[in-house]
C-alpha positions as CSV (number, residue, x, y, z in Angstrom):
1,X,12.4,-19.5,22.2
2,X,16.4,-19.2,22.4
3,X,16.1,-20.1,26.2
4,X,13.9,-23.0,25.3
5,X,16.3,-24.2,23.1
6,X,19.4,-23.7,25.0
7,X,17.8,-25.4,28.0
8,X,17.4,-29.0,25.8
9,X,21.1,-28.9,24.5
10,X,23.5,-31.3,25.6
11,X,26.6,-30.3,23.2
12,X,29.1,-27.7,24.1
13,X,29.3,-26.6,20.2
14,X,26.6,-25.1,20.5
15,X,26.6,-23.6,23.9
16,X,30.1,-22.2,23.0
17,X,28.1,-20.4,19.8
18,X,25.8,-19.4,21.7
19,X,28.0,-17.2,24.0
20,X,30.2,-16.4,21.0
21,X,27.4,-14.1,20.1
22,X,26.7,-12.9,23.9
23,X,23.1,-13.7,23.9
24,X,21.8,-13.9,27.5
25,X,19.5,-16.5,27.5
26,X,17.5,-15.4,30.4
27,X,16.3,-12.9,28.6
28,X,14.2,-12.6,25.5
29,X,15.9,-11.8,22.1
30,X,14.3,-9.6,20.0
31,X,15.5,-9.9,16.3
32,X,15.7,-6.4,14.2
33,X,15.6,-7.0,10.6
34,X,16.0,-4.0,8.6
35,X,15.5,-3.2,4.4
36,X,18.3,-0.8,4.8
37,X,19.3,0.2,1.1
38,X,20.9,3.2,0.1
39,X,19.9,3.0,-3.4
40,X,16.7,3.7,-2.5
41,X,14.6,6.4,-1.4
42,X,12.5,5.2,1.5
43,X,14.9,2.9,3.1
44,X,18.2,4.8,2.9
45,X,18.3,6.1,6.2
46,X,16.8,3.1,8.2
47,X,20.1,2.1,10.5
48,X,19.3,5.1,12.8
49,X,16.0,4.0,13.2
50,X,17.0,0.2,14.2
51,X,19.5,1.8,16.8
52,X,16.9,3.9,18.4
53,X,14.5,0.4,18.4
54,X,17.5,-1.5,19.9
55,X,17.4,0.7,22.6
56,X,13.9,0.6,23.4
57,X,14.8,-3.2,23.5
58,X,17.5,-3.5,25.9
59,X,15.7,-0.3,27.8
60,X,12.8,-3.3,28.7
61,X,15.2,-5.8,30.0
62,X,15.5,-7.8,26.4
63,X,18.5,-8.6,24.1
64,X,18.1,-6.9,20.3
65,X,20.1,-8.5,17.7
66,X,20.4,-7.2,13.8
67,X,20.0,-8.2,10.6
68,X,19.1,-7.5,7.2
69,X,16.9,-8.5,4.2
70,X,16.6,-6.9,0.6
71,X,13.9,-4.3,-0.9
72,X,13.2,-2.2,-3.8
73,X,11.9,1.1,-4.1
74,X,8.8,1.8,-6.0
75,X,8.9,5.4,-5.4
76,X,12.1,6.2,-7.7
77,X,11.4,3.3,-10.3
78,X,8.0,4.7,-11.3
79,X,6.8,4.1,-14.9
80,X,10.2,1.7,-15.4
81,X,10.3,-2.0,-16.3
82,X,12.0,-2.4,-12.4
83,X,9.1,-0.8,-11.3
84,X,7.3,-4.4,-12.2
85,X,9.3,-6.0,-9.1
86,X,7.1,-4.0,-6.7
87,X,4.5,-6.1,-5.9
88,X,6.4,-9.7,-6.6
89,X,9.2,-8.5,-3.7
90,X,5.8,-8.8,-1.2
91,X,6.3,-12.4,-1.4
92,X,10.6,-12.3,-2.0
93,X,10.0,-10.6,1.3
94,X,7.4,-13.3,2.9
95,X,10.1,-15.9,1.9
96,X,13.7,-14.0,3.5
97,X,11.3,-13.3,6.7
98,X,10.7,-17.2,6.9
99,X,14.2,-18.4,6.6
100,X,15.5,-16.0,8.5
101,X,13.4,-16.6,11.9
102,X,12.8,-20.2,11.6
103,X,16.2,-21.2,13.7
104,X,13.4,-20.3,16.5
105,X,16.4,-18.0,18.0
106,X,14.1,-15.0,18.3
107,X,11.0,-14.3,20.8
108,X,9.7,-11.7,19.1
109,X,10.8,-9.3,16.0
110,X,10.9,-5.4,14.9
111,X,10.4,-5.1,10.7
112,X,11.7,-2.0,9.9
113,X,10.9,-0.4,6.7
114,X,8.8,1.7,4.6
115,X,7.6,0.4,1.5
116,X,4.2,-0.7,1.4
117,X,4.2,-4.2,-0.3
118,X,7.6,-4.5,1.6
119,X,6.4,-4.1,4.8
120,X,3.6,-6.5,4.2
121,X,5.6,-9.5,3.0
122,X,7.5,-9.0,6.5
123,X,4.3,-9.4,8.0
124,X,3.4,-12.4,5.6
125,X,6.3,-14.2,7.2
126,X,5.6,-13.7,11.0
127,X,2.2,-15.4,10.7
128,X,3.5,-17.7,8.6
129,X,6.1,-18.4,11.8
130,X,3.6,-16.6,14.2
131,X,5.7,-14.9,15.9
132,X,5.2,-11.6,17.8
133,X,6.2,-8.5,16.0
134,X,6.0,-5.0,15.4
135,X,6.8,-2.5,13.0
136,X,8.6,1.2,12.1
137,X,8.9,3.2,9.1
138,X,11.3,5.5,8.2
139,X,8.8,8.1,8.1
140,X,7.4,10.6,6.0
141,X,9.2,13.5,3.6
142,X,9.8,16.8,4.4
143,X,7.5,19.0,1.0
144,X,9.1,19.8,-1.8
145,X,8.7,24.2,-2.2
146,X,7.8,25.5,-5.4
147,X,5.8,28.4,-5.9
148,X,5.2,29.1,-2.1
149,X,3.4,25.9,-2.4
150,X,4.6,22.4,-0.7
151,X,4.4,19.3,-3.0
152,X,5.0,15.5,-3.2
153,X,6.8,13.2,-5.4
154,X,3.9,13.6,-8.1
155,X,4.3,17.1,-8.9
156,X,7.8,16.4,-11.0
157,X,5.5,14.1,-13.3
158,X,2.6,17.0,-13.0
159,X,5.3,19.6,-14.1
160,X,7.2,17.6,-16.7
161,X,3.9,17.3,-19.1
162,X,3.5,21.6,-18.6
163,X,6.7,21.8,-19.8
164,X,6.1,19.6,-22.9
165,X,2.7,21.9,-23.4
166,X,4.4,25.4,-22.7
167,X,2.7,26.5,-19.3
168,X,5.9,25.8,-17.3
169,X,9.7,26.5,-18.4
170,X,12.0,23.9,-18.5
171,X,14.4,26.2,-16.1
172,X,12.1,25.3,-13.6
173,X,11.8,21.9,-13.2
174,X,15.8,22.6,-11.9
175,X,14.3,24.8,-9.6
176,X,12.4,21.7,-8.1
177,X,15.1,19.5,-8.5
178,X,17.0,22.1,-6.5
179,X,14.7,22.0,-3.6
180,X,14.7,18.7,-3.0
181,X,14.6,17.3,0.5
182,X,18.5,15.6,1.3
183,X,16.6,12.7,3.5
184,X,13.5,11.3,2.0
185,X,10.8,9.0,3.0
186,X,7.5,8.0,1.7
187,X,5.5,10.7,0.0
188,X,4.1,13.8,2.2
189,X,1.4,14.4,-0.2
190,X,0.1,10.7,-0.5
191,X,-1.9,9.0,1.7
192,X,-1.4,5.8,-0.2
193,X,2.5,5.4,0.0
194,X,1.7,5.9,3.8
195,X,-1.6,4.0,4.0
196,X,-0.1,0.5,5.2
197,X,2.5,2.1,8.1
198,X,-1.2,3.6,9.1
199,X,-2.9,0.5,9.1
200,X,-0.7,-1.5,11.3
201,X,-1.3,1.7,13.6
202,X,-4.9,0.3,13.7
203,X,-3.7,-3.4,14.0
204,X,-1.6,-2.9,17.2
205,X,1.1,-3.8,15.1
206,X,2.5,-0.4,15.3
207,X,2.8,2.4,17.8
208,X,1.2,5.7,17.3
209,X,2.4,7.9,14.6
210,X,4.4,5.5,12.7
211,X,2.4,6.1,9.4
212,X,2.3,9.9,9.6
213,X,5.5,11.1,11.9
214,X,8.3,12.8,9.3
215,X,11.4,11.5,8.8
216,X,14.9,12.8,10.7
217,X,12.7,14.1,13.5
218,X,12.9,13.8,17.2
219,X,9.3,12.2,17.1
220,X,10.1,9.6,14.7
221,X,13.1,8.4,17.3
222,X,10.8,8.2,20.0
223,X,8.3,6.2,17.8
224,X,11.4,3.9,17.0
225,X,12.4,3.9,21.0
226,X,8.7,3.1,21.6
227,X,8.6,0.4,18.9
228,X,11.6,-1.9,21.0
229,X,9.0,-1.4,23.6
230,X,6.3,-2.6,22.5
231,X,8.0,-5.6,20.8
232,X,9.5,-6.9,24.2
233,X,5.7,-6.2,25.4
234,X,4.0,-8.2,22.8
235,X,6.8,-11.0,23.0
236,X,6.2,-11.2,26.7
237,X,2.7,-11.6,26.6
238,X,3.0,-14.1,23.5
239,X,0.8,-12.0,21.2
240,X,1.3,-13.5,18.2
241,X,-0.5,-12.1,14.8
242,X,-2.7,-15.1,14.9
243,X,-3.7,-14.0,18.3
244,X,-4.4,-10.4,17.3
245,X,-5.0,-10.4,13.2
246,X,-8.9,-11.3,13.7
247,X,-11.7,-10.9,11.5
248,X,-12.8,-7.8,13.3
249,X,-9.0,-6.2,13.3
250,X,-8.9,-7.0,9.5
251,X,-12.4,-5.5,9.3
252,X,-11.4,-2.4,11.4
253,X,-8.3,-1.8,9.1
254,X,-10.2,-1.6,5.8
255,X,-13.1,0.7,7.3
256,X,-10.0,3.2,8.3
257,X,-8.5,2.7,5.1
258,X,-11.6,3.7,3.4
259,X,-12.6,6.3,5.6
260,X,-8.8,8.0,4.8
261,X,-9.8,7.7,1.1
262,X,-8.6,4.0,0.6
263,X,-5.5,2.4,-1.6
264,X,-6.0,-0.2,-3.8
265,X,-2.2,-1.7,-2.9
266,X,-3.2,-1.8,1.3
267,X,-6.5,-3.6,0.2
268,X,-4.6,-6.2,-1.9
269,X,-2.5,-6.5,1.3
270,X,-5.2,-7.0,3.3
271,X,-6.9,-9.8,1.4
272,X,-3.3,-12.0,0.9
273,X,-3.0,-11.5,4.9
274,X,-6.7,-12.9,5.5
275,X,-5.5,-15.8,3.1
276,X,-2.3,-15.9,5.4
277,X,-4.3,-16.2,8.2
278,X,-7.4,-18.7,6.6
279,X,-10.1,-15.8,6.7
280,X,-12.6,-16.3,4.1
281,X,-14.6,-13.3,4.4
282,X,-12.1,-10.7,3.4
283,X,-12.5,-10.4,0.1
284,X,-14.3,-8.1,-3.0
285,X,-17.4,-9.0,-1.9
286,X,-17.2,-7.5,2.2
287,X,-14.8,-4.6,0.5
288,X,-17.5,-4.0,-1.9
289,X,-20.4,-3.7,0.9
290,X,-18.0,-2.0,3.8
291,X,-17.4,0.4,1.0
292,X,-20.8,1.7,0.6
293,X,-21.0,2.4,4.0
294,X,-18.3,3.7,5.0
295,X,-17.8,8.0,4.7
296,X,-14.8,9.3,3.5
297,X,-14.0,11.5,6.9
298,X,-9.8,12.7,5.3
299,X,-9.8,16.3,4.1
300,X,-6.6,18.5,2.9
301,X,-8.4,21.8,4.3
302,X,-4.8,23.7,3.4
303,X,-4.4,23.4,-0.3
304,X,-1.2,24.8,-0.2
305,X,0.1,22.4,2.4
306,X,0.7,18.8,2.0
307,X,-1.5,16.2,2.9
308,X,0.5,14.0,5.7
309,X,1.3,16.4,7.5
310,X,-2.0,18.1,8.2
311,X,-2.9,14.9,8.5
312,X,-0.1,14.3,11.4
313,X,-1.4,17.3,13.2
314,X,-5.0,16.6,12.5
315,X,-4.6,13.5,15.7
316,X,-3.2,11.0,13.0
317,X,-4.4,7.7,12.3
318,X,-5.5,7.6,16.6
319,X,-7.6,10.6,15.6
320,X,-9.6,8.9,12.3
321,X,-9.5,5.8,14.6
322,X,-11.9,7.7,17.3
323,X,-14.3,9.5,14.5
324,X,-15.0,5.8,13.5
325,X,-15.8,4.1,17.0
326,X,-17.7,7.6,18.1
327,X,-20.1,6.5,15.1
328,X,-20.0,3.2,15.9
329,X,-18.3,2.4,12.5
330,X,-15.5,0.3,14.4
331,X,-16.2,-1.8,17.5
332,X,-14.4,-0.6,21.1
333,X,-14.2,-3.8,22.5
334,X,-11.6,-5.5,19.8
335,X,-8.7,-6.7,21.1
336,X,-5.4,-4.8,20.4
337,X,-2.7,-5.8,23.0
338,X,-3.2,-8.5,26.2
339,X,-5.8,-7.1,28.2
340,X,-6.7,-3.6,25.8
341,X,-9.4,-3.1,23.4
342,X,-9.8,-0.6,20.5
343,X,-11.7,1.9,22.9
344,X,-8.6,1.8,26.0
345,X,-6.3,2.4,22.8
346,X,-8.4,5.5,22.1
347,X,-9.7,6.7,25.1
348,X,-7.1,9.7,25.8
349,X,-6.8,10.5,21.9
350,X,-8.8,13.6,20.5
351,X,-9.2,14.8,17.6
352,X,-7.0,18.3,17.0
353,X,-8.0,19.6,14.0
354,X,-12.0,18.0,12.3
355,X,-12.1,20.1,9.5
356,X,-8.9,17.6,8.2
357,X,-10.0,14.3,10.1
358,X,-14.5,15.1,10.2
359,X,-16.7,13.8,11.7
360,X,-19.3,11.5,9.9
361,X,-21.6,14.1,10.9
362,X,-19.4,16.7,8.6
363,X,-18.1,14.1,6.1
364,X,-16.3,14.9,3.0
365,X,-18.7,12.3,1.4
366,X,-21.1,9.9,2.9
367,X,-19.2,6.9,1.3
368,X,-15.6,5.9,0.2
369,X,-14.3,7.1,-2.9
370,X,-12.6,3.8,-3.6
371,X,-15.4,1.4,-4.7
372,X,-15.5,-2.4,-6.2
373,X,-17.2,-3.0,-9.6
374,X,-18.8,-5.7,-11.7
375,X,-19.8,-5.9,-15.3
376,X,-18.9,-7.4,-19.0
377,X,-15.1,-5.3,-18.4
378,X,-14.3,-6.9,-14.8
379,X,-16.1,-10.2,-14.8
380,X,-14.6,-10.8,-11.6
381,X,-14.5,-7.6,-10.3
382,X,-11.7,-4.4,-10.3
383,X,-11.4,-1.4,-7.8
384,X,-12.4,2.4,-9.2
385,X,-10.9,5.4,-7.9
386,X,-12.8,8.4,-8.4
387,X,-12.8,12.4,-6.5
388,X,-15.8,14.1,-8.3
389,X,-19.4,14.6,-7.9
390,X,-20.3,12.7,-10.8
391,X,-20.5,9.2,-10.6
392,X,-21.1,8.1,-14.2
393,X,-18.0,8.2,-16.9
394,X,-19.1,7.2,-20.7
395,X,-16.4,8.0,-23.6
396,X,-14.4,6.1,-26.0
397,X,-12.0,3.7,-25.5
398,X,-8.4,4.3,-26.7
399,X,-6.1,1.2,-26.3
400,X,-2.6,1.0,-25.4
401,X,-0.5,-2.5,-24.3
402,X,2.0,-1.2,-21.5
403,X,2.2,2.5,-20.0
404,X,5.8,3.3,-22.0
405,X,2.6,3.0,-24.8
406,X,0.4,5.3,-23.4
407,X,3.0,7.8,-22.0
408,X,4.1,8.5,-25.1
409,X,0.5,8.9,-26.5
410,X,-0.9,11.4,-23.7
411,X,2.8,13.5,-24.4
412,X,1.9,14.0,-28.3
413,X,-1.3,15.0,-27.2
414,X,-3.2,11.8,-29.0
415,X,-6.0,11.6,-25.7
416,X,-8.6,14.1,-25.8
417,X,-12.1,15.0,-23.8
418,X,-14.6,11.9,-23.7
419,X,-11.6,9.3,-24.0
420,X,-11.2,6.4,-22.3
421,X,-7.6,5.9,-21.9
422,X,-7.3,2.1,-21.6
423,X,-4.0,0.4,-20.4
424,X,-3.4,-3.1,-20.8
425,X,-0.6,-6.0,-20.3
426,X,-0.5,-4.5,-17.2
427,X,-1.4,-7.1,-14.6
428,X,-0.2,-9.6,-12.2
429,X,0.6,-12.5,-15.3
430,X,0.5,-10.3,-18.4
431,X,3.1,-7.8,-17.2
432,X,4.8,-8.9,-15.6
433,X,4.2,-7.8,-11.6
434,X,1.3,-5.5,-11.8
435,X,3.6,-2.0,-11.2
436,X,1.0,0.9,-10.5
437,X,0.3,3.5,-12.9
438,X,1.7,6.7,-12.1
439,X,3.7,8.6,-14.9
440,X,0.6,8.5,-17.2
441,X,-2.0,9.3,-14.6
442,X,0.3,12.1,-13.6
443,X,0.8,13.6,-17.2
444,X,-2.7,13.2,-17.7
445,X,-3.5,15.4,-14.6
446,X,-0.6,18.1,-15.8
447,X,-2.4,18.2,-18.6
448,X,-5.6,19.3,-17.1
449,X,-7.6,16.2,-18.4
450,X,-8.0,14.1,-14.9
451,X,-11.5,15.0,-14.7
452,X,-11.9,14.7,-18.6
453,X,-10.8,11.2,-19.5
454,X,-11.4,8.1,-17.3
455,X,-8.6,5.2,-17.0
456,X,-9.2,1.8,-16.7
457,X,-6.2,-1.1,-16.4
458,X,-5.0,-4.5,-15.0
459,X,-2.5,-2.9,-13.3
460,X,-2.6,-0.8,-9.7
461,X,-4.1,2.9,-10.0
462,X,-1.9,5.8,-8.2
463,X,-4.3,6.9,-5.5
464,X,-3.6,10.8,-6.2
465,X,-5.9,11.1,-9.7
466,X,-8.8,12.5,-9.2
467,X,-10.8,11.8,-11.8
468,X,-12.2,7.8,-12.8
469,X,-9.6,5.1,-12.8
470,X,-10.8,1.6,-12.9
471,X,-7.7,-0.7,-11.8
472,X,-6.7,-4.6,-11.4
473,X,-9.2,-5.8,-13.7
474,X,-10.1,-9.7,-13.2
475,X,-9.6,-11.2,-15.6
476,X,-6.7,-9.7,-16.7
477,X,-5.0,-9.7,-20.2
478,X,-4.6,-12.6,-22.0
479,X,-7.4,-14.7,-20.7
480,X,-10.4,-14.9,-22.5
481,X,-12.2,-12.2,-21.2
482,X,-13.8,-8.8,-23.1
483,X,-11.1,-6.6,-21.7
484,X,-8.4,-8.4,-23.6
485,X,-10.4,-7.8,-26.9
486,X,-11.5,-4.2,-26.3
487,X,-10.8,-2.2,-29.7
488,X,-10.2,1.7,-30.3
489,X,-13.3,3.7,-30.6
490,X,-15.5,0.7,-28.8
491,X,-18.1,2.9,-25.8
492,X,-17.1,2.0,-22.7
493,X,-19.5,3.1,-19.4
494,X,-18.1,3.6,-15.7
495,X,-20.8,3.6,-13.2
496,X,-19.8,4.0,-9.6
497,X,-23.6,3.9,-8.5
498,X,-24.3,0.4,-9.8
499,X,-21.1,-1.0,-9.6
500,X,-20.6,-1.6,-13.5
501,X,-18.1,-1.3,-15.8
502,X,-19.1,-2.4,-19.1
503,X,-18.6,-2.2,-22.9
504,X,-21.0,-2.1,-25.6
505,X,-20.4,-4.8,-27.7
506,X,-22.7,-7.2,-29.6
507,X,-22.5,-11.0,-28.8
508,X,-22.0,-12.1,-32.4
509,X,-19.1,-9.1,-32.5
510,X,-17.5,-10.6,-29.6
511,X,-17.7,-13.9,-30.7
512,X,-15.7,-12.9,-33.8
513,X,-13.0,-11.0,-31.7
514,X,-12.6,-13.9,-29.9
515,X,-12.0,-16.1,-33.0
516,X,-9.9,-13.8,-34.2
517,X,-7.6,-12.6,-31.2
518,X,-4.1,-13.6,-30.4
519,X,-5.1,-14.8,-26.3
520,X,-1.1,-15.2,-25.9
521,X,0.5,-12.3,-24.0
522,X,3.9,-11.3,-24.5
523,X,5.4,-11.9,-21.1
524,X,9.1,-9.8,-21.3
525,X,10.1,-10.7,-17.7
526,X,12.9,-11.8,-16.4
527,X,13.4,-15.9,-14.7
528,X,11.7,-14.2,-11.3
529,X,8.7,-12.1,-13.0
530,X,8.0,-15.4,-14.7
531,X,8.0,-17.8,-12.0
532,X,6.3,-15.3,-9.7
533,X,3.2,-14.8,-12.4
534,X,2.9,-18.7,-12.1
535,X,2.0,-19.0,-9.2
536,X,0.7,-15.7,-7.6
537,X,-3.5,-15.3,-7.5
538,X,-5.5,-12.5,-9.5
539,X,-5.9,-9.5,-8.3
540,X,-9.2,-10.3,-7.0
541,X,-7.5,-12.8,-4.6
542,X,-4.9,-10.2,-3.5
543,X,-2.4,-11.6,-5.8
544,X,-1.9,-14.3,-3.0
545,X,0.4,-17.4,-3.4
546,X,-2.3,-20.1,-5.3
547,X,-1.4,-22.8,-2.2
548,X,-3.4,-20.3,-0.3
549,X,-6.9,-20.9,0.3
């Protein structure tokens, strides 16, 4: 594009600029644009990365330039009011990609970063410009030890609530502390803070390993060194996301996401890209359907071992990639790159280890534990998260308007067998920002109650509870809906077989909560929360931008 551009100038200005910033214009420029940010703990340690990406650059005959947008970190703001800026950043991100690669300077672009709803605002803005682009993460953590066990982020919440209860001393939550990895990453025991570096794995967007590789290791530079490869490849061959984001690709992504247990955040994601692109059948409806159908083929066979990186050794997302086209799940002959399909991709990857990545012969589960449902709660539909053998929850409903609220209501032991903890003011417009639910799912699971007491919110669900969690329930709080005028003790029913969530209210009953509720919803956020719940979609439209159809 810069040659282009260069070639029509007339005026030495810019000319003179031009060399200023030694930019050979015979070749192609490839822009770097980092989330670098020390503050935070999976994009502290990303200018490494970018060096060893500018090298695979100018290795493959391009020019690599560097710059740098702002992100937040979900991972160390859990269960605070920041923690609301999450998902609203996916569009702060879209925007900064925009202005920053319209000057046409650059022929194709590496995103680094880690963050889930980071990464995918990066990728927002390169089809909004269509450029070609790929992407690199930072990579995953090295396990906490404690206990001769290795752990994730989640087991500080899981051992804070045994402390409050008397099963764990307070002496050793220093002990964890202690044992603290010094370079972090995304969470090595969850495969939903690593479920979107996977994906793009499966879009061609990113080379193998990105999504499952740990951080500070000689693979993960190679992967970055690959990555300046591969963008110089794709910016060559003018692969743009329109190009390569199909239908079919789109398609392909959620049946792996599934078949790895599925995140509620990467399937938000993947809706707002299909409105990104103008794809109309990515939505509840095909999620709903693909959901049924697809097994659930991820396994932790080590208990005492972390997730992602039996997962990593397992063959990776390649390796859950080829169990799906050897059952004919995905299709072989999708494009990936100019002139390869799905099945060239695959066709030297095995699978190392099936008892972690199985067969849909030797499924953990002939169909994805992440489901859609329907019913008088989610009128317009909400995603349920649920690990059992059971697939009926019916209890109680407890209510509680923010998770500071609930938190402090699952610490003085207030939920109790048969309850169903409901969290509200939680969504994309009444909580701001929709932050996921972690601390209180967490405590909740220290306190030995996951598979006792079932969960259901407008927010986002943490994908490591194991028991039933309904989440981003459309329409949300503050509309007129029955989930807004839910009352303690009302019976609320989960059923993951029909696809219901309902409560048990009369229609003269509801008539008079309705008369009688307050619809308005006390919206604390700040000038950007506000304006961002303006004009953002429901959760059922992937929280898009409204323009988007």
């Amino acid at each position: 594009m810069l040659r282009e551009f260069i070639n029509q100038l007339d005026k030495l200005p810019q000319k003179a600029l031009t060399n200023c910033l030694e930019i050979d214009t015979n070749k192609p420029l490839i822009g770097i644009i980092s989330a670098q940010n020390e503050l935070t703990a999976t994009h502290n340690n990303l200018d490494g990365i970018c060096q060893r990406v500018k090298a695979g650059i100018l290795s493959s005959g391009a020019i690599a330039k560097i710059s740098h947008i702002s992100s937040v970190d979900c991972t160390t703001l859990r269960g605070t009011q920041s923690a609301k800026y999450d998902l609203p950043s996916r569009d702060l991100t879209a925007n900064a990609v925009e202005l920053l690669c319209s000057n046409d300077y650059f022929d194709g672009v590496v995103f680094v970063a880690s963050e889930p709803n980071v990464v995918a605002g990066m990728l927002l803005g390169a089809i909004r410009l269509n450029i070609p682009c790929a992407f690199v993460c930072q990579g995953v953590m090295t396990p906490i030890y404690h206990r001769g066990s290795e752990h994730g982020y989640v087991h500080f919440y899981e051992q804070i609530a045994k402390v409050k209860i008397g099963k764990t001393s307070y002496e050793e939550l220093t002990d964890i502390a202690g044992n603290l990895p010094l370079v972090l990453g995304t969470d090595c025991d969850s495969y939903g803070a690593n479920s979107f570096n996977c994906v793009l794995e499966t879009l061609g967007l990113a080379v193998k390993g990105n999504g499952t590789a740990t951080v500070m290791s000689t693979e993960r530079n190679n992967i970055a060194y690959k990555t300046g490869e591969l963008a110089v490849k794709l910016a060559n061959d003018k692969c743009t996301p329109k190009r390569l984001l199909t239908q079919t690709t789109l398609s392909n992504a959620i049946k792996f996401d599934l078949a790895c247990g599925g995140s509620t955040t990467t399937m938000l994601n993947l809706i707002a890209i299909a409105k990104e692109l103008g794809i109309k059948n990515i939505n509840l409806k095909t999620i709903a359907e693909t959901a049924k159908k697809t097994p659930l083929l991820l396994c932790k066979e080590q208990p005492k071992v972390c997730l992602m990186p039996q997962f990593h050794k397992a063959g990776g997302t390649y390796a859950m990639l080829k169990q799906l086209l050897n059952a004919h799940l995905i299709a072989d002959e999708t494009p990936v790159y100019e002139n390869m399909t799905v099945g060239d991709m695959l066709s030297s990857t095995e699978v190392i280890n099936p008892m972690v990545i199985c067969s849909v012969e030797d499924c953990v589960a002939p169909a994805a534990r992440l489901r859609v449902v329907n019913g008088n709660v989610a009128e317009d539909g909400a995603f349920v998260q649920f690990n059992g053998t059971d697939t009926v929850f019916t209890g109680t409903a407890k209510i509680y308007s923010n998770e500071e609220m609930a938190v402090e209501a699952i610490l003085h032991r207030e939920i109790r067998d048969g309850d169903v903890l409901v969290l509200r003011g939680e969504g994309p417009k009444s909580g701001p920002g929709m932050r996921e639910i972690y601390v209180s799912l967490a405590l909740l699971k220290g306190f030995e109650l996951e598979d006792k007491v079932a969960v259901i919110t407008d927010g986002r669900i943490a994908d490591f509870y194991n028991g039933f969690a309904v989440g981003h329930i459309t329409p949300e709080t503050g509309e007129r809906n029955l989930f807004s005028v839910i009352q303690d003790g009302d019976e609320i029913e989960i059923n993951i077989a029909k696809g219901k969530v309902n409560c048990d209210i009369k229609a003269k009953e509801l008539t008079k909560r309705y008369r009688d509720s307050d619809q308005g919803v006390g919206n604390y956020g700040n000038f950007f929360l506000k304006n961002w719940s303006k004009t953002c979609g429901t959760a059922s439209e992937g929280c898009a931008y409204k323009g988007k159809k």
